[in-house]
C-alpha positions as CSV (number, residue, x, y, z in Angstrom):
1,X,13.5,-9.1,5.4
2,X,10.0,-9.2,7.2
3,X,7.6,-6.4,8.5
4,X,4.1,-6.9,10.4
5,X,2.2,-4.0,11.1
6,X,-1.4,-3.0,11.6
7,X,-3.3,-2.1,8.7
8,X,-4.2,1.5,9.6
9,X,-0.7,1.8,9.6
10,X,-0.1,0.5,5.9
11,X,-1.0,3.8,4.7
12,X,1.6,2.5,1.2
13,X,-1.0,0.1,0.3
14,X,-3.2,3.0,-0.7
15,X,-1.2,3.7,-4.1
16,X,-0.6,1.1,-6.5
17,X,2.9,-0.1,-6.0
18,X,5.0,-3.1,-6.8
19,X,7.4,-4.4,-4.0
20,X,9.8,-7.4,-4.5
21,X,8.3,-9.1,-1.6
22,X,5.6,-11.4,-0.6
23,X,2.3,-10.4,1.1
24,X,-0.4,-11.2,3.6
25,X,-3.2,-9.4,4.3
26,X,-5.6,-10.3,7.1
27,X,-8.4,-8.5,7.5
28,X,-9.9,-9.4,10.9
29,X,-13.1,-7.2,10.5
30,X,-15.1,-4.8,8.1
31,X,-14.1,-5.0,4.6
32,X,-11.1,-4.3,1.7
33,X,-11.5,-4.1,-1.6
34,X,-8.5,-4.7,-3.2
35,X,-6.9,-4.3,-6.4
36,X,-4.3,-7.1,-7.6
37,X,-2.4,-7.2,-11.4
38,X,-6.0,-6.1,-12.5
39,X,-8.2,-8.2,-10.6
40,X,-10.3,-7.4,-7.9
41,X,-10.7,-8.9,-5.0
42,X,-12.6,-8.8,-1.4
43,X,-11.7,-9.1,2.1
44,X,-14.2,-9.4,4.5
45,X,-14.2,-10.3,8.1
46,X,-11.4,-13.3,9.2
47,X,-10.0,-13.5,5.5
48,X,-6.3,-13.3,4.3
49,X,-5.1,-12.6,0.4
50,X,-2.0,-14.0,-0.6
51,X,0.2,-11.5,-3.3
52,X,3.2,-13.2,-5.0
53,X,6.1,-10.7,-5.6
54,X,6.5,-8.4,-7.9
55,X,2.6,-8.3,-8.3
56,X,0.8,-4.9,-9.0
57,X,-1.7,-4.1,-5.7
58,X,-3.4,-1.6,-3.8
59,X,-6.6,-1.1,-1.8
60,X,-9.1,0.7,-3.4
61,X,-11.6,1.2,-0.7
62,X,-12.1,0.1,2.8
63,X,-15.1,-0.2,5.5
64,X,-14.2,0.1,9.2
65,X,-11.4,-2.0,8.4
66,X,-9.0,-3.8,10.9
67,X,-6.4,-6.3,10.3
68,X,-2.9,-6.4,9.9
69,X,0.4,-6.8,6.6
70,X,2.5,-9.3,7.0
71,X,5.4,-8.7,4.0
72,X,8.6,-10.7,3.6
73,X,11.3,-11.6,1.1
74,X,12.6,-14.7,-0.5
75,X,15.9,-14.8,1.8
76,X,13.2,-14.8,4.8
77,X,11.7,-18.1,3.6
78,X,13.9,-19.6,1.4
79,X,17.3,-20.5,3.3
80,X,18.8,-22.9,0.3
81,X,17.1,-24.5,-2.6
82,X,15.2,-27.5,-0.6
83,X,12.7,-24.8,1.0
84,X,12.3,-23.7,-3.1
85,X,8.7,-25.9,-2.3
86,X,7.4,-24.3,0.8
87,X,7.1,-21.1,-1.3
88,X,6.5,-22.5,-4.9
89,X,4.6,-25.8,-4.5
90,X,2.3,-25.3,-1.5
91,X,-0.3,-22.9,-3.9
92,X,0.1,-19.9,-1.7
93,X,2.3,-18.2,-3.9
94,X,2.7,-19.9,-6.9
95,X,1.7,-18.2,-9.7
96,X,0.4,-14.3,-11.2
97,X,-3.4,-14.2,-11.7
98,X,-4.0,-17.0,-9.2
99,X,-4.4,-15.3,-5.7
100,X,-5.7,-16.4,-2.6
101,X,-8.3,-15.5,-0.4
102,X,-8.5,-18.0,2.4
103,X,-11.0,-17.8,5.3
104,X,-9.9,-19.0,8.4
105,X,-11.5,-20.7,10.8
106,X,-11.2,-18.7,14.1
107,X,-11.7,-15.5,14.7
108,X,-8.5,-13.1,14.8
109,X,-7.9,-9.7,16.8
């Protein structure tokens, strides 16, 4: 239902894979270059991406990279259909071909 682990750990996230899950990655220093449904993306220092499920991703490369994978399903987020819109309508996960990187403000560990 929901997994956190470091990212040296994610050792999966090397292949291309498609999980019926949703996915954070926080990269709290170096750099990721990741691949998503085509599109590439960077992760630098203090930056999360968000992958919808079912979406097409792996990291292609990766500089001193540290930072951890947050991955949970539907059930874990969605307990009946009101919390449809914490998912759906917030623009973390709405839509294929419309990741997010989002800095953040303070710096992680």
């Amino acid at each position: 239902m929901i997994s956190i682990k470091p990212l040296h750990q994610s050792t999966e996230l090397h292949n291309s894979r498609r999980v019926k899950k949703y996915v954070l990655i926080l990269c709290a220093s170096g750099s990721i270059a990741l691949q998503v449904d085509g599109n590439e993306f960077l992760l630098t220092k203090n930056t999360v991406i968000t992958i919808t499920s079912g979406q097409i991703h792996y990291i292609k490369k990766q500089k001193d990279a540290k930072g951890y994978v947050l991955e949970f399903t539907y059930d874990f987020f969605c307990k009946d259909d009101n919390d449809i819109e914490l998912i759906f309508h917030n623009s973390l996960f709405c839509q294929f071909a419309m990741n997010e990187v989002i800095a953040l403000d303070k710096e992680t560990n």
